[in-house]
C-alpha positions in Angstrom: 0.3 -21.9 -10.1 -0.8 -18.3 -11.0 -2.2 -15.8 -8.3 -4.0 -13.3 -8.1 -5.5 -10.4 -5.9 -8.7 -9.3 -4.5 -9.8 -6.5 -2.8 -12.7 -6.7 -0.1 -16.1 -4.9 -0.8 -18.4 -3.7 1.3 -20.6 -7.0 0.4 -18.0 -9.5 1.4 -17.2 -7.7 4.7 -17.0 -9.9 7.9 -17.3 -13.1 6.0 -15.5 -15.8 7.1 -11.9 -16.2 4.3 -12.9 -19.6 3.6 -16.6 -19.2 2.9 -15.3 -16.5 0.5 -12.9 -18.1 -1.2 -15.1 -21.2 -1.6 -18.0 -18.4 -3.3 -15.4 -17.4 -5.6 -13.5 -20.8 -6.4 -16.2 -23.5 -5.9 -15.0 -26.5 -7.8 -11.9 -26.0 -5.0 -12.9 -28.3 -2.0 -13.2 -26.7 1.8 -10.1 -28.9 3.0 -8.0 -27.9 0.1 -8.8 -24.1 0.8 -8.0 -24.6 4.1 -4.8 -26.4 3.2 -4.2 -23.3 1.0 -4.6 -20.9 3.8 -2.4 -23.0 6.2 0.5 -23.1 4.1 0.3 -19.0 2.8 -0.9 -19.6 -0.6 -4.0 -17.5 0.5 -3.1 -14.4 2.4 -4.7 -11.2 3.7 -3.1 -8.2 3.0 0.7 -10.5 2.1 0.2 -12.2 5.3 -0.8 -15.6 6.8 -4.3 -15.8 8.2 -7.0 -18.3 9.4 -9.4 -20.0 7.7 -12.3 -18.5 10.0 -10.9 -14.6 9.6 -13.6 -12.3 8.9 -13.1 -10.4 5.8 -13.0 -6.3 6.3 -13.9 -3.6 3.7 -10.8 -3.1 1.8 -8.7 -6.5 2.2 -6.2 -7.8 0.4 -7.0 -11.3 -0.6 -4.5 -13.0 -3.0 -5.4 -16.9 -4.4 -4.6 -18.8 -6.7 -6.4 -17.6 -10.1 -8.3 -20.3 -11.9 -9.6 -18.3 -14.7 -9.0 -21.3 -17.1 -11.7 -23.3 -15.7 -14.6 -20.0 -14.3 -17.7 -21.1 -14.1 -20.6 -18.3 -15.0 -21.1 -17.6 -11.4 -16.8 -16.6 -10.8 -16.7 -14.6 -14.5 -19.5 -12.5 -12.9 -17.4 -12.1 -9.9 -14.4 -11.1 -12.1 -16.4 -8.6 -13.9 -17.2 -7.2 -10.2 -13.4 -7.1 -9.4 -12.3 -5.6 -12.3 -14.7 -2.6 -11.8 -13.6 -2.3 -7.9 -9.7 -2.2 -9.2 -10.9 0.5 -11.9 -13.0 2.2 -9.0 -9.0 3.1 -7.6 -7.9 4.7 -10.8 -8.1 8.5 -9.3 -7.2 10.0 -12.9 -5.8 8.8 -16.1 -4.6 10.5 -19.1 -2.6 9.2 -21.9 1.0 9.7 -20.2 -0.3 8.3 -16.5 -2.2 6.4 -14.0 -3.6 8.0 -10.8 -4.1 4.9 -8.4 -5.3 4.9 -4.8 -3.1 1.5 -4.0 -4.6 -0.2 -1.7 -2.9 -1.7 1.9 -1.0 -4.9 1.7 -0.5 -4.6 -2.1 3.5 -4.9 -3.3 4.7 -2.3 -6.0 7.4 -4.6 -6.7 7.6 -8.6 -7.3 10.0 -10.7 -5.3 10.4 -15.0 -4.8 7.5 -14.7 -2.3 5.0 -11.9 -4.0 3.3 -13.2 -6.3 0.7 -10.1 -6.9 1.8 -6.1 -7.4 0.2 -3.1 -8.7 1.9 -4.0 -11.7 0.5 -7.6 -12.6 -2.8 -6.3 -11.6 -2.9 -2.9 -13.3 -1.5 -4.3 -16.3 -5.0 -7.2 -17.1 -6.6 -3.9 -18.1 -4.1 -2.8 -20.5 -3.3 -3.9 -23.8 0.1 -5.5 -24.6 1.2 -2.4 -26.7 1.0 -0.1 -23.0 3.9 -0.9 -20.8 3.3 0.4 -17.4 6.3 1.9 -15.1 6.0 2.6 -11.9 6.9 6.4 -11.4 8.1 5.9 -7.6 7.2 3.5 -4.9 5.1 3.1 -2.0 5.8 0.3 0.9 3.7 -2.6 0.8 1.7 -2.1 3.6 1.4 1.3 2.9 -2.2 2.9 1.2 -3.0 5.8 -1.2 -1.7 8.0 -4.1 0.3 5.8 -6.9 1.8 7.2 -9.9 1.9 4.8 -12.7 3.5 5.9 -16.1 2.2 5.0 -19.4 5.2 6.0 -21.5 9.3 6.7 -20.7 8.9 10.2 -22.0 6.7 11.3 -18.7 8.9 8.3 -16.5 11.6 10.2 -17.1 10.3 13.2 -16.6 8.7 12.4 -13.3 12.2 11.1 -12.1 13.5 14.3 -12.7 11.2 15.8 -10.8 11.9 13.6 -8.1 15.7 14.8 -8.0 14.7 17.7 -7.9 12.2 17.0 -4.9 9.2 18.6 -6.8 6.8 16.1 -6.1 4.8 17.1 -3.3 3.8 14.4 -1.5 2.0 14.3 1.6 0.8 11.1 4.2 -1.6 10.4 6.9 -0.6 8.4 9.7 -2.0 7.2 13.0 1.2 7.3 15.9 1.2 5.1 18.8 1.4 7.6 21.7 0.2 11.2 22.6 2.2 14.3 20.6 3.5 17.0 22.8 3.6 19.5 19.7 1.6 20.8 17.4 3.9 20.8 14.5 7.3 19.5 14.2 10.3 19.0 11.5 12.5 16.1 11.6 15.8 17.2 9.6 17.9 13.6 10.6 19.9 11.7 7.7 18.6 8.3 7.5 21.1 5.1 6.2 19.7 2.2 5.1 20.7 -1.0 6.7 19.8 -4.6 6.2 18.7 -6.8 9.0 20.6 -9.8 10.9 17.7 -12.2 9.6 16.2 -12.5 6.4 18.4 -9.3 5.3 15.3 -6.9 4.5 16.5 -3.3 4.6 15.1 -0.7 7.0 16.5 3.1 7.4 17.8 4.3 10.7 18.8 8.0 11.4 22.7 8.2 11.4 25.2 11.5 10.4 26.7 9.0 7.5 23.1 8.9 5.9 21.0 11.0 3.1 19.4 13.9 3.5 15.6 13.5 4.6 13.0 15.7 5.8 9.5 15.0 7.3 7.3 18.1 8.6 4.7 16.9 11.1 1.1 18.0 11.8 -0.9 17.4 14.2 -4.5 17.0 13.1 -6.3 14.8 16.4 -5.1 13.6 19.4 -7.0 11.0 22.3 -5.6 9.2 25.1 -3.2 7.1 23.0 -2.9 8.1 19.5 -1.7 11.0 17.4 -3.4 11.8 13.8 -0.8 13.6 11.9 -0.4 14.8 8.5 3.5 14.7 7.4 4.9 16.5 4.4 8.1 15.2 2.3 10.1 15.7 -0.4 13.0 13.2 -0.2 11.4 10.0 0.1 13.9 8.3 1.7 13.5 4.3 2.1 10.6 4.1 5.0 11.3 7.6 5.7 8.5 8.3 7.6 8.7 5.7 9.5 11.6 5.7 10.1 12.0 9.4 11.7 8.6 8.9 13.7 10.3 5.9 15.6 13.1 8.9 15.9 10.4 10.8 17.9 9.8 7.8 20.1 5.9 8.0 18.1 6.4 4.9 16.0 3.2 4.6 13.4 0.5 2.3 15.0 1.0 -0.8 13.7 4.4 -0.8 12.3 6.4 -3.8 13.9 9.2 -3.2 12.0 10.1 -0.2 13.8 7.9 -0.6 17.0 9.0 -3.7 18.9 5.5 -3.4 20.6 2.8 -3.4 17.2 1.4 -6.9 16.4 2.7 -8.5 13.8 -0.7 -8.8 11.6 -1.9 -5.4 12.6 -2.7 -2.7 9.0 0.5 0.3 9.0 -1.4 3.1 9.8 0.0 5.3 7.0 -1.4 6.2 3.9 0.0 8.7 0.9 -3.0 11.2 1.6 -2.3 13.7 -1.9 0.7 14.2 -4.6 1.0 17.1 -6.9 3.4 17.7 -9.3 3.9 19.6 -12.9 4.2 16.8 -15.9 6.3 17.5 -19.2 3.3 19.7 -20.7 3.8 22.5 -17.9 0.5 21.2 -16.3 -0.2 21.3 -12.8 -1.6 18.0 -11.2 -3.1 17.5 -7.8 -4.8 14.4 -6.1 -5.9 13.3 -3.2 -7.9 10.4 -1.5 -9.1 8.9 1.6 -7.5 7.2 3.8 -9.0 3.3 4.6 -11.7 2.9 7.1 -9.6 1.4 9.3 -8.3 4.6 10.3 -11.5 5.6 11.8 -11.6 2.6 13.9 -8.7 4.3 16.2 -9.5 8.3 15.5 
């Protein structure tokens, strides 16, 4: 079975997953959509939901894809995807891809994803372009992707990445009030892999890399922090990692906050990158965080 991925416009908000999903696939019947949902070959943003979730702007919905049998009503709908996916391309020249990647989306495959930027980037492409990823984002994780085009600018962008000239900096939401204004966090972090499943995760320890996150605060209420955080290591889940050193995990981030629902959106998004490619030109983009984010701030 092949899959696929949606994202959620601001038409299909709030309605319900299986209403959608019978809209888009209609020769599917309800129970076996249901079935589909029960057993996580629907998801929302790579996780299991229920069949009577309502649908919010932005949502990752991945299905199975049934393009072999679309009736005229599901090609429209493609055509309607498609331009939503190219709506994330920020910029685009012959050497990269600007994406804004949205949450829940994986930048690489695995046994259980089915779906990542690459798969879905790649429908619009012709055989002849293979696409690279220039560096990584977590899943759950929103905003600015670079995506290379050709191995001369890979390579050159991974140069630039040794030599921490990618500037790269992050939005996030943290669950708890910040006592300062602006703070660096200059703790090695070692990777580790845990008891069950064995997925990795970074913890600070002396024996670790090098990593540095410089954190601004932007917006404070009774319970959250809105920060803006600067790096240029990019250590695995770095950021997360050094704000559950601050005892200010990232709303929403179970893996490091014992306390965040399991289901709940990671409140951190790659806010702007900039960088000089192998032409000596200066790039710089930025985009908007999802609207999620002013649910809370």
């Amino acid at each position: 079975m092949r899959f696929r991925t949606t994202i959620i416009g601001a038409d299909q908000s709030l309605r319900r997953l299986d209403h959608f999903i019978k809209s888009l696939l209609p020769r599917i019947s309800t129970s076996l959509i249901q079935k589909l949902i029960r057993v996580k070959k629907i998801t929302i943003n790579g996780a299991k939901s229920k069949a009577h979730y309502r649908l919010q702007e932005g949502d990752l919905v991945m299905h199975p894809d049934m393009m072999e049998s679309q009736s005229r009503g599901e090609q429209e709908y493609d055509v309607k995807v498609t331009q939503i996916w190219k709506s994330r391309i920020l910029f685009e020249n012959e050497d990269f891809i600007i994406i804004n990647k949205p949450p829940g989306l994986a930048v690489h495959g695995g046994t259980q994803i089915k779906s990542t930027v690459l798969t879905e980037l790649s429908r619009f492409y012709p055989e002849t372009i293979k696409l690279h990823l220039a560096h990584r984002l977590d899943r759950l994780t929103s905003g600015c992707l670079c995506v290379a085009k050709n191995h001369l600018f890979l390579r050159h962008f991974h140069r630039l990445l040794l030599l921490s000239e990618v500037r790269k900096n992050y939005l996030a939401i943290l669950n708890g009030v910040a006592p300062w204004s602006y703070i660096t966090v200059n703790k090695k972090l070692q990777i580790i892999r845990s008891d069950v499943g064995g997925q990795k995760r970074s913890v600070v320890a002396e024996e670790g890399k090098d990593a540095e996150s410089k954190f601004e605060l932007l917006k404070t209420n009774q319970k959250y922090s809105l920060v803006r955080i600067a790096i240029t290591h990019g250590r695995l889940h770095q950021i997360r990692a050094h704000a559950k050193y601050l005892a200010l995990p990232i709303l929403g981030d179970s893996w490091y906050d014992d306390s965040a629902p399991k289901h709940s959106p990671l409140f951190l998004h790659a806010e702007s990158i900039s960088f000089i490619d192998h032409h000596g030109s200066q790039h710089a983009f930025r985009c908007q965080p999802p609207s999620y984010f002013d649910s809370i701030m």
